[in-house]
C-alpha positions in Angstrom: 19.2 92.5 120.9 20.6 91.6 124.2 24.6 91.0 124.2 25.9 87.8 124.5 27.8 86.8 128.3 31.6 86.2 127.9 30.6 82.3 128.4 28.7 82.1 125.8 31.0 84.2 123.3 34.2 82.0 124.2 32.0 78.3 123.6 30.5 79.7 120.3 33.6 80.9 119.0 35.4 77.3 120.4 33.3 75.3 118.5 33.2 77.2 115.5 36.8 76.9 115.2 37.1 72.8 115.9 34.7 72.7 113.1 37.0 74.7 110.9 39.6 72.8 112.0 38.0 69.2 111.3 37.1 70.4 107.8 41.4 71.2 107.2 42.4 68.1 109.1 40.0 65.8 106.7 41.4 67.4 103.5 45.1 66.9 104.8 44.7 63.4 105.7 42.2 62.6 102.9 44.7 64.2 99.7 47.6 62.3 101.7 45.6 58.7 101.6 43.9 59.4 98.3 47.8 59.8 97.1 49.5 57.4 99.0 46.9 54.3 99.4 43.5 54.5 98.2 44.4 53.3 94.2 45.9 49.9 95.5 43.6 49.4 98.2 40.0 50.7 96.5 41.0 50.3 92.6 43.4 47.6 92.3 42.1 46.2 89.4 43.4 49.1 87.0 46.6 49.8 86.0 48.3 52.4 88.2 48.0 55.4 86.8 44.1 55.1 86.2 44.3 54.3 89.8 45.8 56.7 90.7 43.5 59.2 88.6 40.4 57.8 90.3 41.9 57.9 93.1 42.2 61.7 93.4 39.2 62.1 91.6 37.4 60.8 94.9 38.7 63.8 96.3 37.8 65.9 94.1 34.2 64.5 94.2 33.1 66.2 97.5 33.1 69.7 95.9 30.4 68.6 93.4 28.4 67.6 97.0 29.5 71.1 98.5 26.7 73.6 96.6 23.7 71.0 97.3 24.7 71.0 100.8 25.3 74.9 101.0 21.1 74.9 99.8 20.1 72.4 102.1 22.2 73.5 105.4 21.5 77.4 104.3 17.7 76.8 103.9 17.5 74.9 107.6 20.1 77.3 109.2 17.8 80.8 108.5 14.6 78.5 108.9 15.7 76.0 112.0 18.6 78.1 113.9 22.3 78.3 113.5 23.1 76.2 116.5 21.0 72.7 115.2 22.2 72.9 112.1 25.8 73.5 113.0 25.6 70.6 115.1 24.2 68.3 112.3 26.6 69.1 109.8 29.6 69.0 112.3 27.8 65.2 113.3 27.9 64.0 109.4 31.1 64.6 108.5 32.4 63.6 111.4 30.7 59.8 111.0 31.7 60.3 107.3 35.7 60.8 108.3 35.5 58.2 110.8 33.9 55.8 108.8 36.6 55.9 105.9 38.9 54.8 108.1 36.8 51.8 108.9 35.9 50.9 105.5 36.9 47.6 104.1 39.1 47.4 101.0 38.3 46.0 97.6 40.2 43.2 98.5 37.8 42.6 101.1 34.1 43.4 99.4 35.2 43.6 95.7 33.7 46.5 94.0 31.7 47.9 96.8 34.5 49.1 98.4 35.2 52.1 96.0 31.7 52.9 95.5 31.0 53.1 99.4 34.4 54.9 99.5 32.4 57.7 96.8 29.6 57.9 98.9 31.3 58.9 102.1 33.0 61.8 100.5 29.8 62.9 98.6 28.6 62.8 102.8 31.7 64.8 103.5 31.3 67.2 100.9 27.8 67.9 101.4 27.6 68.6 105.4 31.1 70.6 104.8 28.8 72.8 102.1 27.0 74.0 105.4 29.6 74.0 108.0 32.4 77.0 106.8 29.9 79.5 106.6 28.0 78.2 109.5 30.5 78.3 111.7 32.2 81.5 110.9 28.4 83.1 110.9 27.5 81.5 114.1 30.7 82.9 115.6 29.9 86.4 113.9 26.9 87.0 115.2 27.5 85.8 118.9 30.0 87.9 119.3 29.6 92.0 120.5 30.1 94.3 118.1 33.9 95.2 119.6 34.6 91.3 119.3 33.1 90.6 115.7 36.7 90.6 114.0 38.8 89.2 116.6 36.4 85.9 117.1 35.5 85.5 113.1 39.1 85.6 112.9 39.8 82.8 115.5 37.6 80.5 113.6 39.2 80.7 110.4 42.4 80.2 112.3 41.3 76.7 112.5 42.5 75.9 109.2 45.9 76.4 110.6 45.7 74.2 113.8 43.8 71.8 111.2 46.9 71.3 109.3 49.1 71.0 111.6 47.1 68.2 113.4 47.4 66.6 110.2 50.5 66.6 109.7 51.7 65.6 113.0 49.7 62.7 113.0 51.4 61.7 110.2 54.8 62.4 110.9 53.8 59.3 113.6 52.3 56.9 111.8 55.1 57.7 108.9 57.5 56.0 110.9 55.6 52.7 110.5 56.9 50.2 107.8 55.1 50.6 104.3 53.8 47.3 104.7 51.9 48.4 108.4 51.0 51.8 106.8 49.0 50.4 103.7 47.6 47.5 105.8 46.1 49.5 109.0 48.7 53.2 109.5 46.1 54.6 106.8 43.3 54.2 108.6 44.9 56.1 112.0 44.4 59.7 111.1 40.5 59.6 110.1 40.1 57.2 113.0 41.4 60.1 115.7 39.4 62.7 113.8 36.4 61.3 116.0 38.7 63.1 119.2 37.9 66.5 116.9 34.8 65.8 116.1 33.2 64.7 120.0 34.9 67.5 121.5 33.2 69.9 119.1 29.7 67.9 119.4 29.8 68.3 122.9 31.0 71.8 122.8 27.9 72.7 120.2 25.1 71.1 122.8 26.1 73.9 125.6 25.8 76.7 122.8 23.1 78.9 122.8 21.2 79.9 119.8 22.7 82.6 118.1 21.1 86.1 119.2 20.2 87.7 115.8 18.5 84.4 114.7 16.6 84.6 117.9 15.8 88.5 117.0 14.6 87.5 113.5 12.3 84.7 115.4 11.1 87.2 117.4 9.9 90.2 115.2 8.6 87.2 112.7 11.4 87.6 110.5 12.2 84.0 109.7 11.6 83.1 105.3 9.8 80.3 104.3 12.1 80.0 101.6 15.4 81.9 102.7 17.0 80.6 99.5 14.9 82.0 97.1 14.9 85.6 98.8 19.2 85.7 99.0 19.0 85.0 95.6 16.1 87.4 94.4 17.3 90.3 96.8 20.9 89.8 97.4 22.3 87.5 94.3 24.9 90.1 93.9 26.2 89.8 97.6 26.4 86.2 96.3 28.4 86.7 93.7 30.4 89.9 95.1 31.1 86.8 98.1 32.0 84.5 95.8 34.7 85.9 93.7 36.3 88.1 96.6 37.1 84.3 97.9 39.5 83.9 94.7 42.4 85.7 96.2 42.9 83.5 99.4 41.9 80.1 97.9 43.7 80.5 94.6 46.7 81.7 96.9 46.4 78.7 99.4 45.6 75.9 97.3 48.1 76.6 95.2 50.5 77.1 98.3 50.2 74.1 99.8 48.9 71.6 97.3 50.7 72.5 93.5 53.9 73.7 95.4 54.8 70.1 96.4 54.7 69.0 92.5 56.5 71.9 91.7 59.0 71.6 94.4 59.7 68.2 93.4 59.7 68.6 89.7 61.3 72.1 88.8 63.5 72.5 92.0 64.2 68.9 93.0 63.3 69.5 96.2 61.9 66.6 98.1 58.2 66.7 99.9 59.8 66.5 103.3 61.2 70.0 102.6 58.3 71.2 101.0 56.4 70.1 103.6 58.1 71.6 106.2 57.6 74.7 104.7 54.1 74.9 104.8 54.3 73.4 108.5 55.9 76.4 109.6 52.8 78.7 107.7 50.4 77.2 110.0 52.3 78.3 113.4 52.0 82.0 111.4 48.2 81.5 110.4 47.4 80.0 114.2 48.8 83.1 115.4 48.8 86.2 112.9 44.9 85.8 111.5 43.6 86.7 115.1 45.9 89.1 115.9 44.3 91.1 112.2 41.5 89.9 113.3 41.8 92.1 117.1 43.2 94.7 114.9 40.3 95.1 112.7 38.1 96.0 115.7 40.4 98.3 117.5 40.4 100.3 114.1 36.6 100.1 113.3 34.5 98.5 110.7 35.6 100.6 107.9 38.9 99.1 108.5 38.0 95.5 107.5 37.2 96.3 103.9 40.5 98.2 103.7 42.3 95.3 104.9 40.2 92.6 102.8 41.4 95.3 99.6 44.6 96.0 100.7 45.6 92.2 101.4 44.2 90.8 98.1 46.4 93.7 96.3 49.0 92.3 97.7 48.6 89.4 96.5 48.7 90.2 93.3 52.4 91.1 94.3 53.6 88.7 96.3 52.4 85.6 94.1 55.6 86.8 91.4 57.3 87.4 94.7 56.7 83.8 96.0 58.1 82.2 92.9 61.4 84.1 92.3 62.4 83.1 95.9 61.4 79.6 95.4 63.3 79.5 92.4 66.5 80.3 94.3 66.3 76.8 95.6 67.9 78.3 99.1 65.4 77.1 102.3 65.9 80.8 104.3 64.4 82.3 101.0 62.3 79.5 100.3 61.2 80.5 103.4 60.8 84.1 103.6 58.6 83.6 100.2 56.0 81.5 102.1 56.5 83.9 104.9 55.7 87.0 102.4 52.8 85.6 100.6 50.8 83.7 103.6 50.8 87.3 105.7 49.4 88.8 102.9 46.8 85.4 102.8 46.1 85.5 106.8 45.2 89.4 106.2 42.7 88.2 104.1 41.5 85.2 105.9 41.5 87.4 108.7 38.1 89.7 107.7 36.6 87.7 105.4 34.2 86.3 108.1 33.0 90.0 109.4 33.1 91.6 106.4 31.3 88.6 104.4 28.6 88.1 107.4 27.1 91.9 107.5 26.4 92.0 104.0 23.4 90.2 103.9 20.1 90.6 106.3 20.1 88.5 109.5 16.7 86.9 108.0 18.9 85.0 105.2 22.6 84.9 106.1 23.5 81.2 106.5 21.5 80.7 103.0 23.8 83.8 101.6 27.4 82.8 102.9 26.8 79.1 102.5 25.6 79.7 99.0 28.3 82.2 98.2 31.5 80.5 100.0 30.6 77.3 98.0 30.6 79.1 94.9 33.9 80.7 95.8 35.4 77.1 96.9 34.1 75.8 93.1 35.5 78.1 90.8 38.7 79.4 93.1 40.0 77.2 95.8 39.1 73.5 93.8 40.6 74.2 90.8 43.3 76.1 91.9 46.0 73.0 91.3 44.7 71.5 88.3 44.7 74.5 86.6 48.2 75.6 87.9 49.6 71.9 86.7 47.8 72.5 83.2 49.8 76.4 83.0 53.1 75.0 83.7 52.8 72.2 81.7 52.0 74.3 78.7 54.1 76.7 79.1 57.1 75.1 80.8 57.1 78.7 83.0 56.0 79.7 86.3 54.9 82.5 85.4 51.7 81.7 84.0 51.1 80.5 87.5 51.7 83.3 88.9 50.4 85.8 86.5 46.3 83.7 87.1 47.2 83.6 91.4 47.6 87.7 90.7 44.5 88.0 88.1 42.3 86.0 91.1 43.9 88.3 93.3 42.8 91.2 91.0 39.1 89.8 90.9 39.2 89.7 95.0 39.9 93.0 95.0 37.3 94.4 92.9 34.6 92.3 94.4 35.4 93.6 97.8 35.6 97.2 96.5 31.9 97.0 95.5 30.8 94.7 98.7 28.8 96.9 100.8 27.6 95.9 104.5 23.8 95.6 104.6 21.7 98.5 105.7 18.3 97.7 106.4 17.2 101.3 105.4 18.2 101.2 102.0 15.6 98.9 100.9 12.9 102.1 102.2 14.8 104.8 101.1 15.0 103.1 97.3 11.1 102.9 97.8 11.0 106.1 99.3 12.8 107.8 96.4 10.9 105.7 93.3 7.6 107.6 95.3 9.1 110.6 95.1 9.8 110.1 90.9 6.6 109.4 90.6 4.7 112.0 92.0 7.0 114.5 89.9 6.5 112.8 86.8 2.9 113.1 87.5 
């Protein structure tokens, strides 16, 4: 396999990371709106709490989209190439974002409104099912081996430049009166993701196929049904993939999303402060995830499953941690819990690209990490509030809270303890060795 030029390295890893960093920036400004505006303007004829509910529940929606699009985007990436399906998926959810923010109320088309509304973040959901895993992959395997970490890294930084994005945008149009804000301010954020979403587009056109796809092309490598084969050969990978995502989505979700309802309701602290937390954890994931990332290849490969280990350990910790120094109520502490718990999450973040990407066979990677980071997403990072919001609520504690962030922690850790990279001589040795039994039973 011929190494990839500097060039060619820098655009991959660039447009991997816009991508990530449109997939953060639509669910900031979409769980803002959906909270904010969408109940009067797309369910008005309910009371407000149902509104509300339905509201959010079109949110929710796009993870059901997320595994049929991790089959679909999986099957065309190992069958097609990386780079044409990368740019379709980064295409539809950029129309999809765009066109939300020109969609017409109810009070405009009646009942059409919420049901086009549903079917743009089914779209969402669905080209998003393909586009994590594509993009980190992508990135992986254009890289050089002494660059794998440090650019797999990068694009999962893009989470952090996503949210801050996000939130600057609307720290501007939250200065307009509510009146401005429900009738047009709304629409401003998805509207601008289109900036995102060209720049990555055009980025993605210049970007070469990646150069273990083209390897698999060449020795006639490439599956007919790519799907079928991850799951026959290399369903526990799946699985192993899936649950060693628990630790950092459990963790995040939980961070950024539950903490502003439990901010506001146990500490009585409003969502500007809350808020201004979690802005400054984006400045440390921007920053500290490729830093780990560098790290990871100046120490080797066996150092990326130590980390991935080591980090979701912690985070069995630092979940307990995070809580008592919320609890104080005092911001520098507040502070320093975020501070303790998010290193601990960009450690993870940091190697999950690398050390997710080697352990399936070139031949059926995109249909192996689509399949398992949507799994992951499901029953980790999409649940993650609800199920947060049901503990507290039951048992008026924190600590059940905590106590389920450190038992996803716990699962992490386990899974990446029995992750192993892929060899491609295993398969002949097993073969090799089942001879061998045979001809001495014989």
């Amino acid at each position: 396999m011929n190494a990839p030029s500097r060039g060619q390295e820098v655009r991959t890893v660039t447009a991997s990371m816009i991508g990530t960093a449109v997939e953060f920036y639509d669910f900031s400004i979409y769980g803002v709106a959906a909270s904010l505006v969408f109940s009067h303007l797309f369910f008005p004829a309910v009371s407000d709490v149902v509104g509300t509910l339905l509201s959010l529940s079109t949110f929710a929606i796009a993870f059901v989209a997320r595994p049929i699009g991790a089959a679909v985007f999986g099957h065309f990436g190992d069958r097609v190439g990386r780079k044409g399906t990368l740019f379709v998926t980064l295409m539809l959810m950029g129309i999809a974002t765009v066109a939300i923010g020109l969609l017409p109320t109810y009070g405009q088309i009646g009942v059409l409104a919420p049901i086009l509304l549903v079917f743009l973040r089914l779209v969402q959901g669905f080209s998003l099912g393909g586009e994590q895993s594509g993009a980190m992959l992508m990135s992986v395997e254009s890289a050089r081996d002494s660059r794998r970490g440090m650019f797999g890294a990068f694009v999962n930084s893009g989470a952090g430049w996503g949210l801050l994005l996000a939130n600057l945008v609307y720290l501007l149009v939250a200065r307009l009166s509510p009146a401005a804000f429900q009738s047009w301010g709304w629409r401003v954020p998805f509207v601008l993701s289109a900036v995102l979403v060209v720049v990555g587009l055009f980025i993605r056109l210049r970007l070469a196929e990646s150069p273990e796809f083209q390897e698999v092309k060449q020795v006639g490598e490439v599956r007919r049904l790519p799907l079928v084969e991850v799951l026959r050969d290399n369903g526990k990978q799946v699985a192993l993939l899936a649950f060693g995502l628990m630790a950092s989505g459990v963790s995040y979700y939980i961070a950024i999303v539950y903490s502003l309802s439990y901010g506001a309701k146990a500490l009585h602290k409003s969502n500007g402060t809350m808020l201004s937390l979690v802005l400054w954890m984006t400045g440390l994931m921007i920053t500290l995830v490729p830093l780990i990332g560098w790290l990871s290849d100046r120490w080797g490969m066996a150092s990326r499953r130590l980390i991935f280990v080591g980090s979701s350990v912690a985070l069995m910790a630092t979940s307990f941690l995070w809580f008592t120094l919320l609890n104080t109520g005092d911001y520098g502490l507040m502070l320093l819990g975020f501070v303790i718990l998010f290193v601990a999450y960009c450690a993870n973040i940091a190697v999950t690209p690398t050390f997710f990407a080697l352990a399936f066979p070139a031949r059926v990677r995109y249909s192996g990490m689509a399949l398992g980071f949507t799994l992951g997403t499901v029953i980790g990072a999409s649940i993650a509030p609800l199920i947060a919001t049901a503990l507290q609520d039951a048992t008026g504690s924190w600590v059940g809270v905590a106590v389920y962030m450190s038992g996803s922690a716990f699962l992490a850790a386990i899974a990446g303890l029995l992750l192993r990279e892929y060899d491609p001589l295993r398969p002949r040795r097993r073969r090799a060795k089942d001879k061998d039994a045979e001809v001495v039973s014989a």
